[in-house]
Backbone as JSON, one array per atom type, in Angstrom:
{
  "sequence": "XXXXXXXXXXXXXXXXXXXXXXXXXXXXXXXXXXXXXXXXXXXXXXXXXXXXXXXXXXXXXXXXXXXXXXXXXXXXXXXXXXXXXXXXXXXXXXXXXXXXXXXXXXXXXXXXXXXXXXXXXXXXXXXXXXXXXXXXXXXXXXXXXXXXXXXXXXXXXXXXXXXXXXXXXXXXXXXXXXXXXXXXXXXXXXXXXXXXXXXXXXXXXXXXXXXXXXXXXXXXXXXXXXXXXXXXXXXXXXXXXXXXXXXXXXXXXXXXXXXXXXX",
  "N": [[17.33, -20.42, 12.03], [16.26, -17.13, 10.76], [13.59, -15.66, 9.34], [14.26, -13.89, 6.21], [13.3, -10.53, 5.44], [13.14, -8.03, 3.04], [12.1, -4.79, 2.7], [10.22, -2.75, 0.54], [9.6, 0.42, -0.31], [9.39, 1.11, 2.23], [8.82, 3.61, 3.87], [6.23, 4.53, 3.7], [2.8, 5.05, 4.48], [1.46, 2.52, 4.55], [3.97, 1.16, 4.67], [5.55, 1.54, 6.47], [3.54, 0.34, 8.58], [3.93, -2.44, 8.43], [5.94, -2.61, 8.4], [6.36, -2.0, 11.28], [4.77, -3.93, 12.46], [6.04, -6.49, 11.63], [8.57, -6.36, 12.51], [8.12, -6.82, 15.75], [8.73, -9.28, 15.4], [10.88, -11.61, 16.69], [11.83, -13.79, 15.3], [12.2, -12.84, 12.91], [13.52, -10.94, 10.26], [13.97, -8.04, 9.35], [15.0, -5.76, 6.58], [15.05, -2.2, 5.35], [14.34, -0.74, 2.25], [13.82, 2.89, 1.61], [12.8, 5.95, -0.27], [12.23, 8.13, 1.07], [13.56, 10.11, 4.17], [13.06, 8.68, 7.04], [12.29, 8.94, 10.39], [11.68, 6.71, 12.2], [12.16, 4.39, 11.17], [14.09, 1.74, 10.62], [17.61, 1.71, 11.66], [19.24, 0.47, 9.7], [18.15, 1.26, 7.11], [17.99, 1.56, 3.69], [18.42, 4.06, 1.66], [17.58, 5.7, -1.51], [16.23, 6.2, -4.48], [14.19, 4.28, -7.01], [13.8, 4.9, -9.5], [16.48, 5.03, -9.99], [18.54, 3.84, -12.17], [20.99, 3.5, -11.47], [21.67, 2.81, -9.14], [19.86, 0.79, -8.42], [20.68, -1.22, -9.21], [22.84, -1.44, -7.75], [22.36, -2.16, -5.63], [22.17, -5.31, -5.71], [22.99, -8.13, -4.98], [24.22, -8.2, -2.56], [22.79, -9.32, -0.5], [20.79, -12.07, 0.19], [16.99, -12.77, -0.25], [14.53, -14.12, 1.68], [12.01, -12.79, 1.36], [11.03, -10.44, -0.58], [9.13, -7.17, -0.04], [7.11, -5.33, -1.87], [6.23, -1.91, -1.74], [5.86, -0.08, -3.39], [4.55, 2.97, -4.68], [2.34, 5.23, -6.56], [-0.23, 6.98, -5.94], [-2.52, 9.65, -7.38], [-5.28, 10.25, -7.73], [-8.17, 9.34, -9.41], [-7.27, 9.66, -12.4], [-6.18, 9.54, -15.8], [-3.43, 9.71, -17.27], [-0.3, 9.61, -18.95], [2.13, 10.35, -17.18], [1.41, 9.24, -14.58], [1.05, 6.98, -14.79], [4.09, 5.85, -15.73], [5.23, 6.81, -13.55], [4.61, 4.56, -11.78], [5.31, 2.67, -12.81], [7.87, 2.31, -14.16], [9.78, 2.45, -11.86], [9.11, -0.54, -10.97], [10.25, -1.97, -12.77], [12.61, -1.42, -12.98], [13.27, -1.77, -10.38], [12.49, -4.94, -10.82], [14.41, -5.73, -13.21], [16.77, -5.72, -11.4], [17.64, -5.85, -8.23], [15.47, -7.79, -7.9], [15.76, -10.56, -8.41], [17.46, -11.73, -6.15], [15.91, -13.31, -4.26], [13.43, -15.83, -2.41], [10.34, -14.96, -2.91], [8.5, -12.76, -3.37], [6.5, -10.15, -2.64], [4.09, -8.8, -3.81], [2.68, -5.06, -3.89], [-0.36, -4.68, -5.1], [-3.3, -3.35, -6.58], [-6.84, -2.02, -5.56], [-7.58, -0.99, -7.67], [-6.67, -2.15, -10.21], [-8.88, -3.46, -11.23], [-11.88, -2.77, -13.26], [-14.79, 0.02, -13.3], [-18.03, -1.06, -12.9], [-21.74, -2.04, -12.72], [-22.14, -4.58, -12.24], [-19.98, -5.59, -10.37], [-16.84, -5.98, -9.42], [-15.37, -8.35, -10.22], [-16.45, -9.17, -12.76], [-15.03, -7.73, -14.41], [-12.27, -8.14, -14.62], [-10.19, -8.33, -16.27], [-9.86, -6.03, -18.03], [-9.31, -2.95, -19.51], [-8.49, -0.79, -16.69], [-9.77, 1.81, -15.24], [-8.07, 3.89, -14.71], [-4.53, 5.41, -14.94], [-3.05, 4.94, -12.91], [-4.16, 2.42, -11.79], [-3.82, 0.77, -14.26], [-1.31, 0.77, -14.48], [-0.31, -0.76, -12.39], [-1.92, -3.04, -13.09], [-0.24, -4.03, -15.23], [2.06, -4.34, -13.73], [1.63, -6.39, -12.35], [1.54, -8.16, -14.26], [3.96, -8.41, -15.07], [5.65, -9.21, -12.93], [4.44, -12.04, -12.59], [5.54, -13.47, -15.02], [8.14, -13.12, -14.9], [8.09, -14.56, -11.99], [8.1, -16.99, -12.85], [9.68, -17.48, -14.56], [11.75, -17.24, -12.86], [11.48, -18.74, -11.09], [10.42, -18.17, -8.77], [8.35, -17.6, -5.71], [5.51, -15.85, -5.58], [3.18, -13.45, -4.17], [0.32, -11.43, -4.6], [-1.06, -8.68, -3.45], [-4.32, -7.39, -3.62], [-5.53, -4.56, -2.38], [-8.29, -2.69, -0.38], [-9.26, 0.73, -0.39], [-7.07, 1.46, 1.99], [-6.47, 1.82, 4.88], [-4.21, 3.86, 7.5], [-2.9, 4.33, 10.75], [-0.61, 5.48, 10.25], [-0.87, 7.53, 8.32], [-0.31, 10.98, 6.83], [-1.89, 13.83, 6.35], [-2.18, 14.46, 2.83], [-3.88, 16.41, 0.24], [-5.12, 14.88, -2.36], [-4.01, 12.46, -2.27], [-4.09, 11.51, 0.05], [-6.15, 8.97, 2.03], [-9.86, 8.9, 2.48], [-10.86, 8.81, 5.05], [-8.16, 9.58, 6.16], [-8.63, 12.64, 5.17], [-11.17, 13.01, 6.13], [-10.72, 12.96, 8.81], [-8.52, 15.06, 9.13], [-9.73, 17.68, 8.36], [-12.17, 17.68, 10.07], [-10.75, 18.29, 12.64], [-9.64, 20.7, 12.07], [-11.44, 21.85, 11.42], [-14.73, 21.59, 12.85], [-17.17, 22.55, 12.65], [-17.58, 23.94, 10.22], [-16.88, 21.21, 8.71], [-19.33, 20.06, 9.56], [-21.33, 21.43, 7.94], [-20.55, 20.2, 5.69], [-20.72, 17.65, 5.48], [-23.52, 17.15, 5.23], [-24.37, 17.36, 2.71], [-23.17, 15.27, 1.82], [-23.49, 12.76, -0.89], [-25.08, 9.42, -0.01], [-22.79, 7.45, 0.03], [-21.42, 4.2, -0.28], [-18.24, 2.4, 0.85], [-15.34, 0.07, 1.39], [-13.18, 0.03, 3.98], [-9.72, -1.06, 4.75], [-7.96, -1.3, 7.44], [-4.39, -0.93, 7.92], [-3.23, -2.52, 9.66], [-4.33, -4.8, 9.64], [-3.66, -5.9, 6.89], [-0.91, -6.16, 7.6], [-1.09, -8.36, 9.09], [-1.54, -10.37, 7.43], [0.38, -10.42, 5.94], [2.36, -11.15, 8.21], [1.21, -13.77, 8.41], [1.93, -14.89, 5.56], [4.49, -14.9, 5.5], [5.21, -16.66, 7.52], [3.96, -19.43, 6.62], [4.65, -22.45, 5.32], [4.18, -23.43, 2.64], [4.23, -21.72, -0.07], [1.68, -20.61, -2.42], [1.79, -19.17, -4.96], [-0.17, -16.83, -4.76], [-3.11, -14.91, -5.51], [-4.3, -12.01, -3.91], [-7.9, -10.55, -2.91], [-8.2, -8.22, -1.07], [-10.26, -7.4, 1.28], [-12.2, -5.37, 3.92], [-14.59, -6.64, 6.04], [-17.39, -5.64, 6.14], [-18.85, -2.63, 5.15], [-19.03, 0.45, 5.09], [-20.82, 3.54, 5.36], [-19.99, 7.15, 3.57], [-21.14, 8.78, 4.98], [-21.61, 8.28, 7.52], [-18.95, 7.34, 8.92], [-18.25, 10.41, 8.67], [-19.57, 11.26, 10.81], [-18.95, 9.71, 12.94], [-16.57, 10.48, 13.22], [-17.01, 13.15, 13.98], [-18.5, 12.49, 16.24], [-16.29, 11.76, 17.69], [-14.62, 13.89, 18.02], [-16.07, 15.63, 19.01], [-16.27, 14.26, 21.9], [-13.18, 14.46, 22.67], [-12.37, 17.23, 23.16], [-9.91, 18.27, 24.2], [-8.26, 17.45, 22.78], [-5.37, 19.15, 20.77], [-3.8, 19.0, 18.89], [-3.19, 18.82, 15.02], [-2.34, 17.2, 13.28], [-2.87, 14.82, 14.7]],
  "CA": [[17.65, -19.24, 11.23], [15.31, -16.06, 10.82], [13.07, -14.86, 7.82], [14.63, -12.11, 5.89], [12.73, -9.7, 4.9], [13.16, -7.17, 2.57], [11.1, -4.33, 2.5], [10.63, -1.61, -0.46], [9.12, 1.37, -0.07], [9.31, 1.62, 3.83], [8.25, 5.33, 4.63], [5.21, 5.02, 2.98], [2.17, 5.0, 5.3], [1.31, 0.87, 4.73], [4.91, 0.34, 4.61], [5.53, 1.76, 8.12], [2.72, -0.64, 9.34], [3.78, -3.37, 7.85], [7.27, -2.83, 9.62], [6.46, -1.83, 12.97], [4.3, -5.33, 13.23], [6.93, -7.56, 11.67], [9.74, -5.95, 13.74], [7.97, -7.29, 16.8], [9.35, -10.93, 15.82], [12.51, -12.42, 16.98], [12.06, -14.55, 13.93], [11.95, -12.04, 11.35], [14.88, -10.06, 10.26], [13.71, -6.83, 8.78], [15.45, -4.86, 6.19], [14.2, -1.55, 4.39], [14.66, 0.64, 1.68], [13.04, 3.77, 0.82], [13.15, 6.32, -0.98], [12.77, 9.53, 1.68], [14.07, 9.52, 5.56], [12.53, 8.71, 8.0], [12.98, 7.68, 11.85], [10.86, 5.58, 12.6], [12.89, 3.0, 9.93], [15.68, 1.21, 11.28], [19.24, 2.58, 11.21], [19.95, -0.37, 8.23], [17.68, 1.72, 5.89], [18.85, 1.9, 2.3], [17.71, 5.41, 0.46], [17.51, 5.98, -2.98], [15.08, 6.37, -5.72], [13.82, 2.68, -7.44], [14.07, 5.22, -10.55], [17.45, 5.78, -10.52], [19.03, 2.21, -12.19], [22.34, 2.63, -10.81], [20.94, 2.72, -7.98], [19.22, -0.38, -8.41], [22.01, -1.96, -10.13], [24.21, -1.47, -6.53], [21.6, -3.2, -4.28], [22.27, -6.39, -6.07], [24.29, -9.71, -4.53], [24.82, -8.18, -1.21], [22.02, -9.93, 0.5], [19.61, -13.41, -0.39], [16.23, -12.51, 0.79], [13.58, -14.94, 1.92], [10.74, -12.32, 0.74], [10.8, -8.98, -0.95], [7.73, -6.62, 0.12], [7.23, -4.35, -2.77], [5.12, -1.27, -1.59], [5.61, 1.59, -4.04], [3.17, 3.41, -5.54], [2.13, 7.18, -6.92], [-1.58, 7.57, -6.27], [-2.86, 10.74, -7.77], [-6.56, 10.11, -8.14], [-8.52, 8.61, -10.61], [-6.68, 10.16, -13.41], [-5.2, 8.8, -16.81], [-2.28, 10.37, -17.27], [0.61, 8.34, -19.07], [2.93, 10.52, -16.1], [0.97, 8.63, -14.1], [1.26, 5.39, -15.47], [4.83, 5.85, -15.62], [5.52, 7.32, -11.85], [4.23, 3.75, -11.44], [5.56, 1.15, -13.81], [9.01, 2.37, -14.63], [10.36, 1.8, -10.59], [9.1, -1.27, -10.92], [10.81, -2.16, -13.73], [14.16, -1.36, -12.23], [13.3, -3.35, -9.31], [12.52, -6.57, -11.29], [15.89, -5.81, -13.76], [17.88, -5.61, -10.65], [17.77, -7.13, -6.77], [14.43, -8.55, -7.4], [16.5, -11.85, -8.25], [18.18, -12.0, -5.12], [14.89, -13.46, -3.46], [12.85, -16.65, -2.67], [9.47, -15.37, -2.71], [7.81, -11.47, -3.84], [5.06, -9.89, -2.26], [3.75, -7.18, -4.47], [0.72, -4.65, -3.3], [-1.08, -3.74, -5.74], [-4.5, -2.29, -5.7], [-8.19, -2.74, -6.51], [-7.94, -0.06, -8.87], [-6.91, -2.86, -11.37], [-10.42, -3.62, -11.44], [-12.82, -1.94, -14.05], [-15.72, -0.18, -12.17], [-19.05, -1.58, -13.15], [-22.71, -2.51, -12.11], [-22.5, -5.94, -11.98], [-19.26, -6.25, -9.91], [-15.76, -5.64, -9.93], [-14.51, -9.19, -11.06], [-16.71, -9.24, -13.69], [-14.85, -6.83, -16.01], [-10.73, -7.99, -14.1], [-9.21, -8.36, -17.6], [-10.67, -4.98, -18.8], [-8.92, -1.84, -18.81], [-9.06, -0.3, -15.47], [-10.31, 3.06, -15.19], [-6.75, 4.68, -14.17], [-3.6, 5.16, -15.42], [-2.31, 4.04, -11.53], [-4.69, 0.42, -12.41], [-3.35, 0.0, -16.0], [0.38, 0.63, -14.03], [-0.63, -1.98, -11.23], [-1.59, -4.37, -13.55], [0.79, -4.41, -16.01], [3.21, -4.99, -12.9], [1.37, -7.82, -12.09], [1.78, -9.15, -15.4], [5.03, -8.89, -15.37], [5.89, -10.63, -12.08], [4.48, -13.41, -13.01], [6.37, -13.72, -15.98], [9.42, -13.31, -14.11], [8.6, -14.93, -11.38], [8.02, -18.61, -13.47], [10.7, -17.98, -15.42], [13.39, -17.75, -12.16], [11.18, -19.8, -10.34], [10.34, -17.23, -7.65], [7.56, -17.3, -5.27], [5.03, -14.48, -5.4], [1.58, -13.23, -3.62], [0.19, -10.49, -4.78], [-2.3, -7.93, -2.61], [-4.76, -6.22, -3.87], [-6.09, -4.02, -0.94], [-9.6, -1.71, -0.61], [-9.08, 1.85, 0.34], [-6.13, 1.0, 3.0], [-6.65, 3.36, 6.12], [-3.43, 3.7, 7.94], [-2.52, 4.96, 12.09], [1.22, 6.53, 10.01], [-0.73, 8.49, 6.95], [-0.76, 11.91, 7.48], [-2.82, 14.61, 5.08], [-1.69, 14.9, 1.65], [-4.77, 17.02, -0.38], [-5.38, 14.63, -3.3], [-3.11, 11.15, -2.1], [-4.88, 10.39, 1.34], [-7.21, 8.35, 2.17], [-10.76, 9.73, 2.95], [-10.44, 8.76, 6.53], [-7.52, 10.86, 6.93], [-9.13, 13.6, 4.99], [-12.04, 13.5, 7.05], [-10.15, 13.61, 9.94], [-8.19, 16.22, 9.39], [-10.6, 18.62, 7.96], [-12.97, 17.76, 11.08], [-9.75, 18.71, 13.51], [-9.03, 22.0, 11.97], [-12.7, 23.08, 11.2], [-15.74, 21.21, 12.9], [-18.5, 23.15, 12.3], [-17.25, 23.84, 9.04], [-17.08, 19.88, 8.09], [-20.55, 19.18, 9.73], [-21.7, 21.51, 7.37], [-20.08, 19.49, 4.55], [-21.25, 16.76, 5.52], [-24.65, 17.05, 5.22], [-24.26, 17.97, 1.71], [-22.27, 14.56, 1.32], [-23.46, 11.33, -1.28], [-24.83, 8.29, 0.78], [-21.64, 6.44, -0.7], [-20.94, 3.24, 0.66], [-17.22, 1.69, 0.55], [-14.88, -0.48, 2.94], [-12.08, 0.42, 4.64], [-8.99, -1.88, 5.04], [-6.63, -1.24, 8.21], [-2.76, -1.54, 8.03], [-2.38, -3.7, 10.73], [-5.11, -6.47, 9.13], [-2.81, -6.44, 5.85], [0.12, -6.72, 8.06], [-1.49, -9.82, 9.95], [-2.0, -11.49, 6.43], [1.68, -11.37, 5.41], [3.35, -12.42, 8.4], [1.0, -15.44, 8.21], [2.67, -15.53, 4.07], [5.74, -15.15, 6.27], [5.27, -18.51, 8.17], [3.54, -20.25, 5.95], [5.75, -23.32, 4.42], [3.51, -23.15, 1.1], [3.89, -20.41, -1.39], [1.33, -21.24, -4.23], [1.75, -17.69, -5.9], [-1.31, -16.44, -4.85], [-3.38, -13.23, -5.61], [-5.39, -11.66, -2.39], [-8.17, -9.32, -2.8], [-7.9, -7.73, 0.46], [-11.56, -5.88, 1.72], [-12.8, -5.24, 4.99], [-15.69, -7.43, 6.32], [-18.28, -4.77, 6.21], [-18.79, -1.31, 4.24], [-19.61, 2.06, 5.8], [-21.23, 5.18, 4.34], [-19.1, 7.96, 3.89], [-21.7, 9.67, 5.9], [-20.99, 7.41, 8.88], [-17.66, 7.77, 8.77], [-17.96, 11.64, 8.61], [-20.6, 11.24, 12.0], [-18.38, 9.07, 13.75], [-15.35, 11.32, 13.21], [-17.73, 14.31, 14.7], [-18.52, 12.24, 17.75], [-14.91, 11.64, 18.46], [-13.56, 14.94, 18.63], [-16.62, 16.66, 20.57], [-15.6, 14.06, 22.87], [-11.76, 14.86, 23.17], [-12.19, 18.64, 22.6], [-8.48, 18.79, 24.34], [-7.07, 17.28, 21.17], [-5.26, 20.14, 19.7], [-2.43, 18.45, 16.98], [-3.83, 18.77, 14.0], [-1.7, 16.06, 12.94], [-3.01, 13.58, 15.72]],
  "C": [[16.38, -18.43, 10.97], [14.63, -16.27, 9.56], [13.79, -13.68, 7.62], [14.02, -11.89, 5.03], [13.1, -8.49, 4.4], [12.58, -6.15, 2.24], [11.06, -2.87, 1.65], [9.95, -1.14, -0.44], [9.06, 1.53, 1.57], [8.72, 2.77, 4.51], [7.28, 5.38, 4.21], [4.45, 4.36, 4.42], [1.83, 3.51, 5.93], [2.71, 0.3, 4.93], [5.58, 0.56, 5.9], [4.95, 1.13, 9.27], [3.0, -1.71, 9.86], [5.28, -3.59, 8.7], [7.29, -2.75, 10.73], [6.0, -3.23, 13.39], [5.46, -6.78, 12.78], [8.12, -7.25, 12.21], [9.62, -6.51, 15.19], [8.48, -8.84, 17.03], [10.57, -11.18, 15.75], [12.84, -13.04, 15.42], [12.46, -14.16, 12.6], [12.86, -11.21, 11.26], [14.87, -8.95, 9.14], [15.09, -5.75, 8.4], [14.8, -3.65, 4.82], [15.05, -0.43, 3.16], [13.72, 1.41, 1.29], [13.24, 5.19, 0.61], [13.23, 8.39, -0.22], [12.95, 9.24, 3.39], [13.01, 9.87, 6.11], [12.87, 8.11, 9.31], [12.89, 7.3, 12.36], [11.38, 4.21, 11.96], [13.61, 2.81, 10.56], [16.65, 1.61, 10.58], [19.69, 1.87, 10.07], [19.0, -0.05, 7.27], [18.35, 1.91, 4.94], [17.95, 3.15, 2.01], [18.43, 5.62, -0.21], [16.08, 5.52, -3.54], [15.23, 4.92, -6.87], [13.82, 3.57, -9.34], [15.23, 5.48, -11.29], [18.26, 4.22, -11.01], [20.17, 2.08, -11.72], [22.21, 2.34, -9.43], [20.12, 1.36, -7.3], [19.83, -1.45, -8.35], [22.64, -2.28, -8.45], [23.36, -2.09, -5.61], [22.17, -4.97, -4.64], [23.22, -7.73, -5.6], [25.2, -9.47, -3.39], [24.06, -8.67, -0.13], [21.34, -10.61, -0.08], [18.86, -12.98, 0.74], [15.01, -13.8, 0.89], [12.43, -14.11, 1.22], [11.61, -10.8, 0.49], [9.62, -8.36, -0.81], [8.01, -5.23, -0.68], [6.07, -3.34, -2.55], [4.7, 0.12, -2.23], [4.45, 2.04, -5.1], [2.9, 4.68, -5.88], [0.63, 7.16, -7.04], [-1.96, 8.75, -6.4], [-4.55, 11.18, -8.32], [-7.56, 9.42, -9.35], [-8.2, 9.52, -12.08], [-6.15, 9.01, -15.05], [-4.55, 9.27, -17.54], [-1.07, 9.41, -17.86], [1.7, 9.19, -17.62], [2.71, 9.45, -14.94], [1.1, 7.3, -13.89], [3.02, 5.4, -15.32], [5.84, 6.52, -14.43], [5.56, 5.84, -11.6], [4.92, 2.27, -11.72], [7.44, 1.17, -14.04], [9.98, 1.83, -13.17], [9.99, 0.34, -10.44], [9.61, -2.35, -11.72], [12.33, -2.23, -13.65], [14.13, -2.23, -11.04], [13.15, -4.95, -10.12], [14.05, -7.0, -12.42], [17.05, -6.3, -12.97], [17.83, -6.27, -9.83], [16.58, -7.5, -7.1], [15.5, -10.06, -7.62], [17.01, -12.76, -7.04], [16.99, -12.47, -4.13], [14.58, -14.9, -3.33], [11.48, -16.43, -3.23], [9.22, -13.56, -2.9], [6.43, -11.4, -3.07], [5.2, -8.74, -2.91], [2.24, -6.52, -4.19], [0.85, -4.04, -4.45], [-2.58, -3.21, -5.48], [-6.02, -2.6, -6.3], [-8.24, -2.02, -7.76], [-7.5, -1.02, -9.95], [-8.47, -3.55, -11.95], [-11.18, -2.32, -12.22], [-14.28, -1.4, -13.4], [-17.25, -0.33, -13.5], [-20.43, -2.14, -12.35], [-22.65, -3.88, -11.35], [-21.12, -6.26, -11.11], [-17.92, -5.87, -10.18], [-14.91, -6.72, -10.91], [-15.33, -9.36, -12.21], [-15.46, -8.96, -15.01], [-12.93, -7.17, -15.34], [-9.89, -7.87, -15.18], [-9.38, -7.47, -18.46], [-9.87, -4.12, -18.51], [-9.14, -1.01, -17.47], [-9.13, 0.96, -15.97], [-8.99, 4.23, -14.84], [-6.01, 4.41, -14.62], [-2.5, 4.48, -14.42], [-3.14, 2.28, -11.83], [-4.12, 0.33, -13.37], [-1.67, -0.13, -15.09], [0.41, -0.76, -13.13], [-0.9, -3.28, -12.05], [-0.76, -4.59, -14.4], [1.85, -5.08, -14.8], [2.94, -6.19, -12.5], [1.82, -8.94, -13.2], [2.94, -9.42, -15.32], [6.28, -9.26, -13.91], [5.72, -11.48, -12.03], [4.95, -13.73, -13.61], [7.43, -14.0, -15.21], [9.53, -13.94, -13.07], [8.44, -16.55, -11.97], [9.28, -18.78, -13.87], [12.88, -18.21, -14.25], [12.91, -18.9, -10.93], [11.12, -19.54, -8.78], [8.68, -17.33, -6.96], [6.53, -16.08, -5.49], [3.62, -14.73, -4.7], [1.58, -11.67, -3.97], [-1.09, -10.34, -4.05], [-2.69, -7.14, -3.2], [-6.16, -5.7, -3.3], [-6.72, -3.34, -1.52], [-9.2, -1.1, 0.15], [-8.34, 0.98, 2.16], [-6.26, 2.34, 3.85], [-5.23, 2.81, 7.17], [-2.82, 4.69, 9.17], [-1.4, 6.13, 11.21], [0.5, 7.37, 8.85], [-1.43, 9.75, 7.66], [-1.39, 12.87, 5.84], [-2.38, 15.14, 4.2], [-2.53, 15.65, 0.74], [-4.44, 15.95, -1.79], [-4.94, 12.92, -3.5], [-3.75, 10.63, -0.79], [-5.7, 9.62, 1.33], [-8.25, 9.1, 2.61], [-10.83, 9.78, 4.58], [-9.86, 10.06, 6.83], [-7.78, 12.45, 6.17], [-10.08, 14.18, 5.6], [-11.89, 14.0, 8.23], [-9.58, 14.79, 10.18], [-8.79, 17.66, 9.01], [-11.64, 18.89, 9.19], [-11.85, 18.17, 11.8], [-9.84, 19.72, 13.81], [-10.36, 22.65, 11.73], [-14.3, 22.2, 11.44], [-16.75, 21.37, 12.45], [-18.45, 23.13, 10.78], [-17.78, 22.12, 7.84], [-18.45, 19.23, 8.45], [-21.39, 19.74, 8.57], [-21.41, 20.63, 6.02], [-20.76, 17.83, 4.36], [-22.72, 16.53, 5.23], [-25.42, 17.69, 3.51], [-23.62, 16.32, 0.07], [-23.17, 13.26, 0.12], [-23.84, 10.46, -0.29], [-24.21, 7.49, 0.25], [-21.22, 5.21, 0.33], [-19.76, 2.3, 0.33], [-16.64, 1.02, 1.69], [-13.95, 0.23, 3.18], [-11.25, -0.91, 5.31], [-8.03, -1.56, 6.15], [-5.47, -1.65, 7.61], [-2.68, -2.5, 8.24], [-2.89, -5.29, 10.05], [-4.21, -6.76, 7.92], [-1.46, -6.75, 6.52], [0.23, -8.42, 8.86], [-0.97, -10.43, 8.74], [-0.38, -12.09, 6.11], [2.53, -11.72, 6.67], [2.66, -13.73, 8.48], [1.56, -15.88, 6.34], [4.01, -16.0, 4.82], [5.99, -16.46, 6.43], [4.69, -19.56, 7.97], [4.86, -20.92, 5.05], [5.07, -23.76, 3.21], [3.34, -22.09, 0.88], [3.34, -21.11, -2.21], [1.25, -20.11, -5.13], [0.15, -17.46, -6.44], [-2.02, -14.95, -5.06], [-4.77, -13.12, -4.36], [-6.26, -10.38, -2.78], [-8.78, -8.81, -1.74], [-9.13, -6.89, 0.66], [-11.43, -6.45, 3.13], [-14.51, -6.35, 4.87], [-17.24, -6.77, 5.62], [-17.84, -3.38, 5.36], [-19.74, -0.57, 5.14], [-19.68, 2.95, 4.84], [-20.71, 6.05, 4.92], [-19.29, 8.55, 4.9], [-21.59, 9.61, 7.4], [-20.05, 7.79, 9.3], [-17.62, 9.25, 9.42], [-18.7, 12.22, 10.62], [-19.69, 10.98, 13.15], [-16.73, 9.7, 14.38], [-16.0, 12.73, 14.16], [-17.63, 14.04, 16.04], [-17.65, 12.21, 18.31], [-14.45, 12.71, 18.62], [-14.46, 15.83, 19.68], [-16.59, 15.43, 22.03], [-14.38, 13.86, 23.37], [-11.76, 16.03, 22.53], [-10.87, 19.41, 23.09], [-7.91, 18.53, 23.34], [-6.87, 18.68, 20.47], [-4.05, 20.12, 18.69], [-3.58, 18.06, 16.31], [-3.31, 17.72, 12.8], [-2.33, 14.63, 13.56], [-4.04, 12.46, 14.59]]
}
């Protein structure tokens, strides 16, 4: 018999990843919901809004899932905004009221931004207010999966991924990743962005691929121990923005046919 997988938020850039590589197994029996179309999702997509509770309410006791992959999220920058906070916390809240029950085992992404930023380190300060009203939302949700999941006696792993760079995200002004900001700003205006660049911070952060967070959970997948673990997901190495911004230069003056500004 297969894994079933359940997967929430689907259209989102990591959650598109995260399906195209566990779709490749026979073993695995992928189902999604999310919340705008897309068609790249399989034809057994559910849509609706994780805000709307009847909505929530009607998913319930029509399918037992081996895992739930919970990928929603409202990033809006380092802001603290209670909108913010509550874009964030309240869908998740309806998900754990409703089909989360119907599960063995939760995977929830959350994010580093639950981390407080500081000199000495990020885990230093983990039980500290985070700096965002999207971290204070992220961890509260953490908190309260664990709660729930002891008390039904539910598996969980929680991820919490560094700046996630993703092949499916395309350029949102204020929600992308810098990657795909860099990229698409170098696309549509080279010269333009070399000047920018040279103007830039030597900032140095990592960058997490899709596909490497998709590796991790189907090995949660086929792993026969859940110990309801928490992952904090970086890249090996850290690059300066400036790098980044260099390396993005070199690539397009050598494919100067690229002309989607999407690509």
């Amino acid at each position: 018999m297969g894994i079933k997988v359940l997967i929430v938020g689907a259209s989102s850039s990591t959650g598109l990843s995260i399906y195209q590589k566990l779709s490749q197994f026979k073993e695995i029996e992928v189902t999604s919901i999310s919340r705008t179309k897309n068609n790249k999702l399989p034809k057994n997509t559910v849509y609706g809004d994780l805000l709307d509770e009847d909505f929530c309410n009607r998913q319930t006791g029509f399918a037992k899932y081996d895992f739930i992959i919970y990928l929603c999220g409202v990033w809006k920058g380092k802001r603290n905004e209670i909108e913010d906070y509550n874009d964030n916390l309240l869908p998740f809240k309806n998900f754990i009221s409703s089909f989360a029950k119907d599960t063995k085992n939760i995977i929830y992404f959350s994010s580093s931004a639950v981390y407080k930023n500081n000199k000495f380190g990020p885990e230093s300060k983990l039980f500290e207010d985070p700096y965002s009203s999207y971290g204070k939302a992220k961890l509260e949700c953490e908190n309260m999966l664990m709660t729930f999941c002891k008390t039904k006696k539910i598996g969980y792993s929680i991820l919490r991924p560094f700046h996630i760079v993703s092949y499916n995200e395309r350029y949102k002004p204020g929600s992308s990743h810098v990657f795909t900001d860099f990229y698409y700003q170098a696309n549509n205006d080279l010269d333009g962005f070399q000047k920018k660049m040279m103007d830039l911070p030597d900032v140095w952060i990592s960058f997490t691929l899709c596909e490497d967070i998709a590796e991790l959970i189907k090995k949660i997948l086929f792993s026969s121990i859940h110990n309801n673990e928490i992952y904090n997901i970086d890249s090996s190495k850290t690059f300066s923005i400036r790098h980044l911004g260099d390396a993005i230069i070199r690539f397009l003056k050598n494919n100067l046919n690229i002309k989607d500004p999407n690509y």
